[in-house]
C-alpha positions in Angstrom: -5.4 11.8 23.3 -4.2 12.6 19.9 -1.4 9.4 19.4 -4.1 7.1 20.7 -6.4 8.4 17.8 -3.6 8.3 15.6 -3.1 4.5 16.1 -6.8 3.9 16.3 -7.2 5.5 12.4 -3.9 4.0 11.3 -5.3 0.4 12.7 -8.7 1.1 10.8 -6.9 1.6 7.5 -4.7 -1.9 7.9 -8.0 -3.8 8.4 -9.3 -2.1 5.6 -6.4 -3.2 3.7 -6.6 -6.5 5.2 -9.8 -7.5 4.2 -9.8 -9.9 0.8 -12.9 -10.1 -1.4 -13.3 -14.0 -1.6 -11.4 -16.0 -4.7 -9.5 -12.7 -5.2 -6.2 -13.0 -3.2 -4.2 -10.0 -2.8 -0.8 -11.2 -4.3 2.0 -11.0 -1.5 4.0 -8.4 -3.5 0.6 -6.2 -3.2 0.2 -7.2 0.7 4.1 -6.4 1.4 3.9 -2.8 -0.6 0.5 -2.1 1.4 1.6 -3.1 4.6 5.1 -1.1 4.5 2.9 2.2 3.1 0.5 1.8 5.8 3.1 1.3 8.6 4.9 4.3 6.8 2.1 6.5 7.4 1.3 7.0 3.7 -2.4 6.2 4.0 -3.2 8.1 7.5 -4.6 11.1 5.6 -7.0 8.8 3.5 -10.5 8.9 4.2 -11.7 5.3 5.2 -14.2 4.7 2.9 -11.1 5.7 -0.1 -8.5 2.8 1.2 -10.5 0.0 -1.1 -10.1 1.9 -4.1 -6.3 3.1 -3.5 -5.2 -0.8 -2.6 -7.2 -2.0 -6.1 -5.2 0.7 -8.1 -1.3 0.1 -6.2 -2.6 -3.6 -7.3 -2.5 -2.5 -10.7 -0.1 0.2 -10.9 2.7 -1.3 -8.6 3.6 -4.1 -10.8 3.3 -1.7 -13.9 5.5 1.3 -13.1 7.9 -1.0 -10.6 8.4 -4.4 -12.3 12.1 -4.7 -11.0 10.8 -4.3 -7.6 7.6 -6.4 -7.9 9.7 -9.6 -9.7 12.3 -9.3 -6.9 9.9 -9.3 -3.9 7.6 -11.8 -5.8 10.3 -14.4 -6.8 11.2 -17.0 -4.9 14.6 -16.9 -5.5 15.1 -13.3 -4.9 12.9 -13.0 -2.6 14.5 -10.6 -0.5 11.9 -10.1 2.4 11.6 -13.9 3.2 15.1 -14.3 3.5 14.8 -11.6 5.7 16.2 -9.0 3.6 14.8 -5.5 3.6 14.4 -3.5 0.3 17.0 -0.9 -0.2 16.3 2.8 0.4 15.6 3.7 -3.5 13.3 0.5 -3.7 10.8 2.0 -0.6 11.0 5.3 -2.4 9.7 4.1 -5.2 7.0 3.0 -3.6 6.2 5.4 -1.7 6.1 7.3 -4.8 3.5 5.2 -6.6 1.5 5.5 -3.9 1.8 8.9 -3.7 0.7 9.3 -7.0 -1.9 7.0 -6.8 -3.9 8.2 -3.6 -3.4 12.0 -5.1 -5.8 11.1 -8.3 -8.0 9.4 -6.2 -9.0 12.0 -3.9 -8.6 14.4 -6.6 -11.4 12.6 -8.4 -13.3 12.2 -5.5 -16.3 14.3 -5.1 -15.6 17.2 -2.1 -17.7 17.0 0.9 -18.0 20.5 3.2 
């Protein structure tokens, strides 16, 4: 049915995201931002073969345009999601919005299939 296909694509796209190119470690930050976008739904509309290169640009771009976010979740002292803490509202926005932006200029640079 169509949930079960749902779940099946949405599990695809977390062990696309999963997998780590050896002596290139995703920083946690990276891994926490990925894993709350893909359990938000963000990525479902991706194609599959499009996740690798929308996780190596939020790598880049999340630190850049959310460095108040990224210090807080990477720093051990204010390391809010360790402590069990979630990110407030605005924070997952933000987020959200990077990756919004993101995965709309890489499928709009991607060549169209018919």
């Amino acid at each position: 049915d169509e949930a079960s296909q749902t779940t099946l694509a949405r599990g695809q796209r977390i062990r696309e995201v999963l997998k780590q190119h050896q002596y290139h470690a995703v920083p946690v930050t990276a891994q926490i931002a990925l894993l709350l976008l893909l359990n938000g739904g963000c990525l479902d509309n991706c194609p599959l073969d499009k996740i690798s290169s929308i996780e190596t640009r939020l790598i880049e771009e999340l630190p850049r345009r959310l460095p108040e976010i990224c210090d807080g979740i990477a720093s051990p002292s204010e390391n809010r999601i360790q402590a069990g803490n979630p990110l407030a509202e605005d924070e997952r926005q933000a987020i959200f919005t990077v990756a919004e932006d993101v995965r709309s200029q890489i499928l709009a640079n991607s060549p169209q299939t018919g």
